[in-house]
KEKE-3310 file (N, C-alpha, C; in steps of 0.2 Angstrom, whole numbers, plus 5000, padded with zeros to 4 digits):
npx = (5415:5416:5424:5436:5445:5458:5459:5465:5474:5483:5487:5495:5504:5513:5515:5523:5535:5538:5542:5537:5528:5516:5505:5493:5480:5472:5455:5447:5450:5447:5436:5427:5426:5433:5434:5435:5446:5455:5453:5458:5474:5475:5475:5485:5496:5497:5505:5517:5525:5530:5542:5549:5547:5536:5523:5530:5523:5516:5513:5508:5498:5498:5495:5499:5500:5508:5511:5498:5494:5504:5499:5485:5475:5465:5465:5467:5478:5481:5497:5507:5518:5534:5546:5559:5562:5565:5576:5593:5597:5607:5606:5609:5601:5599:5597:5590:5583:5570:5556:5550:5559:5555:5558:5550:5550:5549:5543:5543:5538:5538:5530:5526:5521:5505:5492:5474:5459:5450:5436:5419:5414:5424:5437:5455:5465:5475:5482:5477:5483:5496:5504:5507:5516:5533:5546:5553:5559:5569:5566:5564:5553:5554:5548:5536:5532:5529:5530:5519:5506:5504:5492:5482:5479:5471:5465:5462:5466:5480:5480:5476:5489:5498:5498:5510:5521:5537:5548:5559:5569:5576:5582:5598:5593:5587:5589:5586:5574:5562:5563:5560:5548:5538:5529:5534:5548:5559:5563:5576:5575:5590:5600:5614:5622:5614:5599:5584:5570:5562:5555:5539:5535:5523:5515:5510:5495:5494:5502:5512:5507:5493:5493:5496:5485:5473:5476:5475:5463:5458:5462:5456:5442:5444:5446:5458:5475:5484:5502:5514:5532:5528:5533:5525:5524:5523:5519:5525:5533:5536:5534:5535:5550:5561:5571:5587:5595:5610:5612:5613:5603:5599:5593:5585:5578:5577:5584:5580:5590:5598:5596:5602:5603:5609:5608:5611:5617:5616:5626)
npy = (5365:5372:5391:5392:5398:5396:5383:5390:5398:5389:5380:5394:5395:5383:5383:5395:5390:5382:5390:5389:5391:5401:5402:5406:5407:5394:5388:5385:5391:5404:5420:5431:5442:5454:5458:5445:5441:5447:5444:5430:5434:5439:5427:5419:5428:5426:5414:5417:5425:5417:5414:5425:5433:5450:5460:5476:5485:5491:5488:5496:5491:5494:5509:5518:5524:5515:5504:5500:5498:5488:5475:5477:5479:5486:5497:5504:5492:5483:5477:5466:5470:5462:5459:5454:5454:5466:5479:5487:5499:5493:5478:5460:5445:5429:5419:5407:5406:5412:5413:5421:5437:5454:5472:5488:5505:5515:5527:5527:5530:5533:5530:5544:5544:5535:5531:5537:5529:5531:5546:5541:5552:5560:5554:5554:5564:5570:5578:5577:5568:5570:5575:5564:5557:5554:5552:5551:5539:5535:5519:5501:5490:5473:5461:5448:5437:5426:5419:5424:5426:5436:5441:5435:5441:5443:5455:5451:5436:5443:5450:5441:5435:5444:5453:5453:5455:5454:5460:5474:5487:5501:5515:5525:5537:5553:5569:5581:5578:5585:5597:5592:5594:5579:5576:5580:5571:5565:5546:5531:5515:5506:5494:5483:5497:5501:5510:5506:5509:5523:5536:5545:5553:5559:5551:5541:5541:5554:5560:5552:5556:5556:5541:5535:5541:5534:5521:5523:5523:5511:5503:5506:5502:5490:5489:5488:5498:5509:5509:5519:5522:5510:5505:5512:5507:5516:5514:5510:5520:5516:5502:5487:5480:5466:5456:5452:5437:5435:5449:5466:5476:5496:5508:5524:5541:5557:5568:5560:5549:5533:5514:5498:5481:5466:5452:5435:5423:5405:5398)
npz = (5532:5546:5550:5563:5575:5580:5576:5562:5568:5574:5563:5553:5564:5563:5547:5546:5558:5547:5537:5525:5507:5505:5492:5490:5501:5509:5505:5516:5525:5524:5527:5524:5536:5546:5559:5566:5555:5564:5575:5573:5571:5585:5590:5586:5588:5602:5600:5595:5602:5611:5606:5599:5608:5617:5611:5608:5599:5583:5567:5552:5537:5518:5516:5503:5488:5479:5487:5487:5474:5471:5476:5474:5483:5497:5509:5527:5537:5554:5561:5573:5582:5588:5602:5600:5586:5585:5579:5579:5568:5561:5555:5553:5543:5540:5524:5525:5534:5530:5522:5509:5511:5511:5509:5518:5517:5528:5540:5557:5573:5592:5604:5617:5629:5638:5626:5627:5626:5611:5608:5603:5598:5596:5589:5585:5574:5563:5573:5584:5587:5588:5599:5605:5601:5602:5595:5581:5567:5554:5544:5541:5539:5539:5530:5530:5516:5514:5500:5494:5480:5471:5464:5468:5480:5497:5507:5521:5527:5524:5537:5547:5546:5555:5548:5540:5545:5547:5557:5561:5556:5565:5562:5569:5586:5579:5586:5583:5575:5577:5570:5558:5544:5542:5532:5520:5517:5507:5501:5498:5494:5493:5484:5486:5485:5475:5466:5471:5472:5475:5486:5492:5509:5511:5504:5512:5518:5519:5529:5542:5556:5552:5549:5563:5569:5562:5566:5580:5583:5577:5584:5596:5592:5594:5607:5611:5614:5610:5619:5631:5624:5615:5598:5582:5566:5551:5539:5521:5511:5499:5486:5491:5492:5485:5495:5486:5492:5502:5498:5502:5507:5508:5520:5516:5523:5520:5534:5542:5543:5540:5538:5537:5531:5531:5521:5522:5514:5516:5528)
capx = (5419:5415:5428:5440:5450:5463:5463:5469:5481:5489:5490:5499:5510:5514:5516:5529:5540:5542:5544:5532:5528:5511:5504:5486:5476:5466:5447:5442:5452:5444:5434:5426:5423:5438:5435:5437:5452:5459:5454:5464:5479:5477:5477:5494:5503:5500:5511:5521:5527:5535:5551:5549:5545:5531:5523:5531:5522:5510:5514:5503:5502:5491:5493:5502:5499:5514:5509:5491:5495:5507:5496:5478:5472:5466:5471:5476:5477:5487:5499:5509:5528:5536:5554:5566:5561:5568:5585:5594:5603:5608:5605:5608:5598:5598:5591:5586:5577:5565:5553:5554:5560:5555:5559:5549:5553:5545:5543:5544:5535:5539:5524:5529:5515:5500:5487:5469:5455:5446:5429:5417:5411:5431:5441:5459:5466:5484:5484:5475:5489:5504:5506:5509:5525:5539:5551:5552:5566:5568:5565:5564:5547:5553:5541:5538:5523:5528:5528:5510:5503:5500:5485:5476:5479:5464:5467:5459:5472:5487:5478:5476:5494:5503:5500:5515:5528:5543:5553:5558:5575:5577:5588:5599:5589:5588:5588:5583:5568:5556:5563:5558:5541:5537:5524:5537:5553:5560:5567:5576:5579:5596:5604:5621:5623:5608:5594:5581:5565:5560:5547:5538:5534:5517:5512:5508:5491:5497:5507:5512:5503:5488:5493:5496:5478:5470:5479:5473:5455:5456:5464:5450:5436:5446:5447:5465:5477:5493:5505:5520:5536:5528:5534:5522:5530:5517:5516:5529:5532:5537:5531:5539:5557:5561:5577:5593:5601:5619:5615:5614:5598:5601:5585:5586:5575:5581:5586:5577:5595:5598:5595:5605:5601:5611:5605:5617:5616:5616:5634)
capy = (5366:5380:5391:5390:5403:5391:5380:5396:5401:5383:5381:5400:5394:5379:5385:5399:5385:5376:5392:5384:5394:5399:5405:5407:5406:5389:5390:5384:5397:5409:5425:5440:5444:5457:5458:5437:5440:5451:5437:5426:5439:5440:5420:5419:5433:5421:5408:5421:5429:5413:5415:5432:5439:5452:5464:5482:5489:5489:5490:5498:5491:5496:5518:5521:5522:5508:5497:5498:5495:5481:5470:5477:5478:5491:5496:5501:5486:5483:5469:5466:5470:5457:5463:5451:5457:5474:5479:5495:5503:5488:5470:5451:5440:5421:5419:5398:5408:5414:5411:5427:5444:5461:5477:5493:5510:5518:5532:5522:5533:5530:5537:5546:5542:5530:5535:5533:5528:5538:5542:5538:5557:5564:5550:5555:5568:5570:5587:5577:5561:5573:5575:5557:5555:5555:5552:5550:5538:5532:5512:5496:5485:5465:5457:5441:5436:5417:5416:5426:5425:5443:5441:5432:5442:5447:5459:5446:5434:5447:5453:5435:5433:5447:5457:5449:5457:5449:5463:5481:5490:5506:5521:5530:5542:5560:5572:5587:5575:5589:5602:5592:5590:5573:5576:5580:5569:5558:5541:5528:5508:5502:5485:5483:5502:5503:5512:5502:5513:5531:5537:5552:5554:5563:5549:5539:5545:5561:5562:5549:5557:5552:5534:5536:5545:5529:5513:5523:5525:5505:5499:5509:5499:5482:5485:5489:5505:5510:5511:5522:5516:5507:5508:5510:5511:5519:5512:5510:5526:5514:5497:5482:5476:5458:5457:5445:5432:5438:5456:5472:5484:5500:5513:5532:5545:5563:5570:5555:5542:5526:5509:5493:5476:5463:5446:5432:5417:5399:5396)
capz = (5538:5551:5551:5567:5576:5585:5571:5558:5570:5573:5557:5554:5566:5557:5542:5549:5559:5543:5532:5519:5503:5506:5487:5492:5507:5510:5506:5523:5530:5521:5531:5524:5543:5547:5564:5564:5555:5569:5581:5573:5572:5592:5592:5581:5592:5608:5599:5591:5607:5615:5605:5597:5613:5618:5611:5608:5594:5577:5558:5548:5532:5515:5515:5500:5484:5478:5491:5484:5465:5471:5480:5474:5490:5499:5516:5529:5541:5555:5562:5579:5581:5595:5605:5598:5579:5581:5577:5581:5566:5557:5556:5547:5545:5535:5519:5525:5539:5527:5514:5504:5513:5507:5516:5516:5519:5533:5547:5563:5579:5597:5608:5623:5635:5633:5622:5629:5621:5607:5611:5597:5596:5595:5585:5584:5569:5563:5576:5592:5591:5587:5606:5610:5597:5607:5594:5573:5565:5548:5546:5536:5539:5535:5525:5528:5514:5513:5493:5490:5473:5470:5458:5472:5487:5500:5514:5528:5526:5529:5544:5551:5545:5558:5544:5536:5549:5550:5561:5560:5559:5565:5561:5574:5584:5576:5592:5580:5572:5576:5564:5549:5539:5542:5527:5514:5514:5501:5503:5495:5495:5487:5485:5486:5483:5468:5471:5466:5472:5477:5489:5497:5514:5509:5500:5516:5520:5518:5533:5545:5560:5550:5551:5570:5571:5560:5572:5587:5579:5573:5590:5601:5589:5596:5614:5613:5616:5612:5626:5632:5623:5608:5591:5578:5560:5549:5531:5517:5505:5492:5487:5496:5486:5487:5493:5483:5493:5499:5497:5508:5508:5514:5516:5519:5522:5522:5540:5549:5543:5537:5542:5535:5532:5526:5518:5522:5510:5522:5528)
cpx = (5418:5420:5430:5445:5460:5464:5468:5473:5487:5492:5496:5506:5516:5518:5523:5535:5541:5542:5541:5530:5520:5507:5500:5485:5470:5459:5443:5445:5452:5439:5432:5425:5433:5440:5437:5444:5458:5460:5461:5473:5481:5480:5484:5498:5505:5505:5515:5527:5530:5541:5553:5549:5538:5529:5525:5527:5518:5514:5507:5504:5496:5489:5496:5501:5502:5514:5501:5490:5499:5501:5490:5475:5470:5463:5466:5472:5483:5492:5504:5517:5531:5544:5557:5566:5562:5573:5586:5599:5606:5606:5606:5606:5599:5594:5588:5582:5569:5561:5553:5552:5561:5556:5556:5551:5548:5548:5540:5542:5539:5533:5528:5525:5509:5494:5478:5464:5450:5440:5427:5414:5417:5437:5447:5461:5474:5484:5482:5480:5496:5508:5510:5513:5529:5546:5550:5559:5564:5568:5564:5558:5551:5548:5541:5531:5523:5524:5522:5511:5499:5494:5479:5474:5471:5468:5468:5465:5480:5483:5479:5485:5501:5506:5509:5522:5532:5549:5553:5567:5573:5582:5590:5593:5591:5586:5583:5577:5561:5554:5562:5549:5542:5534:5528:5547:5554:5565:5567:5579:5584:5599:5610:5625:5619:5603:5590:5573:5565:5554:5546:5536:5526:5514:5507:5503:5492:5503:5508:5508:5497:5485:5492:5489:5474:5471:5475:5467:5454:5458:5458:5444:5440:5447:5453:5468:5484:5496:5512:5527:5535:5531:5527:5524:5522:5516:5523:5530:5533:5533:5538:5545:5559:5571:5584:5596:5606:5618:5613:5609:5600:5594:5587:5582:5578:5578:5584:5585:5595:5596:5599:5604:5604:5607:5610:5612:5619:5623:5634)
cpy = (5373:5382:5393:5395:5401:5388:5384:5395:5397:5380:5387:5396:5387:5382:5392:5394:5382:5381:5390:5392:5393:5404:5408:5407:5400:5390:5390:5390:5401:5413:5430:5442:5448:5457:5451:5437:5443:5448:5433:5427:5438:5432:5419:5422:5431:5417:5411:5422:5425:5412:5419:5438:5445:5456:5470:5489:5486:5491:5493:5496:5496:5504:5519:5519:5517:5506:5496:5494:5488:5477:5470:5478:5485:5491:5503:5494:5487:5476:5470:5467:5466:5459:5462:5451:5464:5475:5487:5495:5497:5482:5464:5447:5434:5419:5412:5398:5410:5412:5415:5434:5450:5465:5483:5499:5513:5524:5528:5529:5529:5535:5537:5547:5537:5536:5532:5532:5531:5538:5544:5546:5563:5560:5556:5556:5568:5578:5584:5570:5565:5573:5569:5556:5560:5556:5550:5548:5535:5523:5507:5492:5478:5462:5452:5439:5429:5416:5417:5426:5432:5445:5438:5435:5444:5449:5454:5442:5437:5450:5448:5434:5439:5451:5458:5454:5453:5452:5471:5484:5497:5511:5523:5535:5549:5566:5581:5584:5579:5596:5599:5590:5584:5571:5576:5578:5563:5553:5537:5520:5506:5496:5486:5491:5505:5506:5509:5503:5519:5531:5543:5551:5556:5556:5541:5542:5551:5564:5554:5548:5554:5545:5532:5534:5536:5523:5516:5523:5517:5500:5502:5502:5492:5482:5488:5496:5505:5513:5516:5519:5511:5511:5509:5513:5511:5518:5514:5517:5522:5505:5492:5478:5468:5459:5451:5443:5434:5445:5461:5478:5489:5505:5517:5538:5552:5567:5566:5548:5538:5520:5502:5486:5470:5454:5440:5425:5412:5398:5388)
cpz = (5542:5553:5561:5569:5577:5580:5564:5562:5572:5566:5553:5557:5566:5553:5544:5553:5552:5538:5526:5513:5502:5497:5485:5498:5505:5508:5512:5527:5531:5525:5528:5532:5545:5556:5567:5563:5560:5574:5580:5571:5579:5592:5591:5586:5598:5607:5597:5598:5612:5613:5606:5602:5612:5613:5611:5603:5588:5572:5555:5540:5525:5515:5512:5492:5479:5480:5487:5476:5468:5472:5477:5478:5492:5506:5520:5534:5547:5556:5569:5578:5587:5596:5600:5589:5579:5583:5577:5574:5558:5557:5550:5550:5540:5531:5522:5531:5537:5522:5507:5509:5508:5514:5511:5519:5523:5538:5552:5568:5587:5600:5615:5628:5633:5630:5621:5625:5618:5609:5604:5595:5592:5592:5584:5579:5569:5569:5584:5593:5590:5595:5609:5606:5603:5603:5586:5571:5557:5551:5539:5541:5536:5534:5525:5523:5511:5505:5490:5483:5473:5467:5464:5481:5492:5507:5520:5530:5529:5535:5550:5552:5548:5555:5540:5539:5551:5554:5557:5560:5562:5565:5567:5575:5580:5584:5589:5574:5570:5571:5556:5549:5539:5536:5520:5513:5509:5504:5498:5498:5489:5490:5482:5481:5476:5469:5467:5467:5478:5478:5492:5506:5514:5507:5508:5520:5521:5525:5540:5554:5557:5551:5559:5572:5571:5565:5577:5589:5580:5581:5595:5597:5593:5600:5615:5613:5614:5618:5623:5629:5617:5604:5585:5570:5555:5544:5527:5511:5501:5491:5488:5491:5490:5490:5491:5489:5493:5498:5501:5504:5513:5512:5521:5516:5525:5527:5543:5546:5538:5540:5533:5535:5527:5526:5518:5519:5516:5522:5526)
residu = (UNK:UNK:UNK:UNK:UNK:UNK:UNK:UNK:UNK:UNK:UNK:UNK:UNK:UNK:UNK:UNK:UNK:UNK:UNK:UNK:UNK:UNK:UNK:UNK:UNK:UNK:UNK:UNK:UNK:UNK:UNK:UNK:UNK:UNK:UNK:UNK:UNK:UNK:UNK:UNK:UNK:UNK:UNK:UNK:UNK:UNK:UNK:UNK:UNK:UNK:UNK:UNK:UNK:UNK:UNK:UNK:UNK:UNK:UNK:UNK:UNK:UNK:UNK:UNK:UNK:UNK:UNK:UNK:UNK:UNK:UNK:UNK:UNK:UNK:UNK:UNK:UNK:UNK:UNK:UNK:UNK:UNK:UNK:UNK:UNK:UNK:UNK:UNK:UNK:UNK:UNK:UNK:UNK:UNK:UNK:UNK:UNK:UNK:UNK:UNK:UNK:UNK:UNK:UNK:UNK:UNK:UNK:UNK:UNK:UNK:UNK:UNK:UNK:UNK:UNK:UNK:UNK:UNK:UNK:UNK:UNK:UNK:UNK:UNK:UNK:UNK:UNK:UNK:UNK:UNK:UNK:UNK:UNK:UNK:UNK:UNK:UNK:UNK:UNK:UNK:UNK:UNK:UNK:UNK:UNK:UNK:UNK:UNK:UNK:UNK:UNK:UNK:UNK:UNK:UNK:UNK:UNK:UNK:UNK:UNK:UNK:UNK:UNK:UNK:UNK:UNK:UNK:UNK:UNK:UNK:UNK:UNK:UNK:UNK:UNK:UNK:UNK:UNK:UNK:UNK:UNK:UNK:UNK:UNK:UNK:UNK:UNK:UNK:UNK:UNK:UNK:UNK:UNK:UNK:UNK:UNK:UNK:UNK:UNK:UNK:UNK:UNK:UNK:UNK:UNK:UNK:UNK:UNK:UNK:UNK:UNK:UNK:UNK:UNK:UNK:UNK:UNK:UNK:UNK:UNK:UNK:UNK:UNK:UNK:UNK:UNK:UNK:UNK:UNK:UNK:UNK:UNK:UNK:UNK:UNK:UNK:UNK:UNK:UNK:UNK:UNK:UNK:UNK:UNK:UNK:UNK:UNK:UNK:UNK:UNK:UNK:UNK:UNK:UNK:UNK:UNK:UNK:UNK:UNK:UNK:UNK:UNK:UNK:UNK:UNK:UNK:UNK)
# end
């Protein structure tokens, strides 16, 4: 069977209306072809973006050493963020909404102009994208990874699949955001007051401008551009926690906040 753009991404979107428990990935649906997958990423985010609404921003998944042992994988990759999946500060959502939700801890960006396209002789460094950050907050990445089978995973897959974005929270701003090392803070995720992993800030390609620099490198090679006002959350310091039914993540990274996230069990 020849693979099919349209028909991946109707099926995707399938499969996410019905919240289905996806274990593997299909073999006809199957792609070493990365730029393919990114196609069928574009198709998904058509039909993504008539609930979820538009557009605002990219994940970065696949920069740290605890996401790379989890998964096996290696990275980075991106994926699309849509309006109505980002949350200011706090947020709940419904376990019977989900398949299974993780949350990662991240430095979330706001760029403060658009940011044009690289050219292929001067690709973008953590020193020539620093300019376009407008703003630095702590954040939670929701992970939607619909039941993976971590011993089977393949990059392509989560690329096709929205890079398994299920939304973003963000911490209040921090207005003195530019007095800190972005490169050396620590953070943690706890559940119902536990902490239940620790992470560096460094360990994300080594700083998260780097991440920045990388999307704007990988988005140039595809035509596309970060705009003014996007978010882009730049990769997880820790690896992705699942989180119980009924309980309350909170994740905090020092001088950039917290962010809160509670998990309500189906009324």
């Amino acid at each position: 069977m020849a693979f099919s753009v349209s028909k991946v991404a109707d099926w995707l979107h399938r499969v996410d209306r019905a919240r289905a428990v996806v274990g593997w990935w299909p073999a006809h649906f199957a792609t070493d072809d990365e730029r393919l997958a990114y196609k069928v990423q574009d198709a998904f985010l058509r039909k993504q973006v008539v609930k979820q609404g538009p557009l605002v921003g990219y994940k970065i998944a696949l920069t740290s050493p605890q996401i790379l042992a989890q998964t096996g994988l290696k990275g980075p990759a991106y994926g699309p963020i849509r309006r109505k999946r980002v949350f200011e500060h706090k947020a709940t959502v419904r376990a019977d909404r989900w398949t299974r939700l993780g949350v990662e801890l991240e430095i979330i960006l706001t760029l403060n102009a658009d940011v044009p396209k690289p050219k292929a002789s001067t690709p973008y460094d953590r020193d020539s994208i620093a300019p376009f950050v407008g703003e630095a907050r702590a954040g939670f990445e929701l992970i939607e990874d619909r039941g993976a089978d971590y011993s089977r995973l393949a990059v392509n897959p989560l690329i096709m699949d929205a890079g398994w974005n299920g939304g973003s929270v963000l911490a209040r701003p921090n207005k003195d955001w530019r007095k800190l090392d972005l490169g050396d803070l620590r953070g943690s995720i706890a559940f119902d007051g536990t902490v239940v992993r620790e992470g560096h800030s460094g360990d994300v390609l080594g700083h998260c401008h780097n991440a920045l620099a990388w999307i704007a490198n990988k988005l140039g090679d595809h035509g596309k551009t970060l705009r003014k006002g996007m978010i882009v959350s730049t990769g997880s310091m820790v690896a992705c926690q699942f989180v119980p039914p009924g309980s309350t993540a909170t994740g905090r990274i020092e001088g950039l906040g917290e962010v809160t996230l509670k998990y309500e069990l189906p009324r």
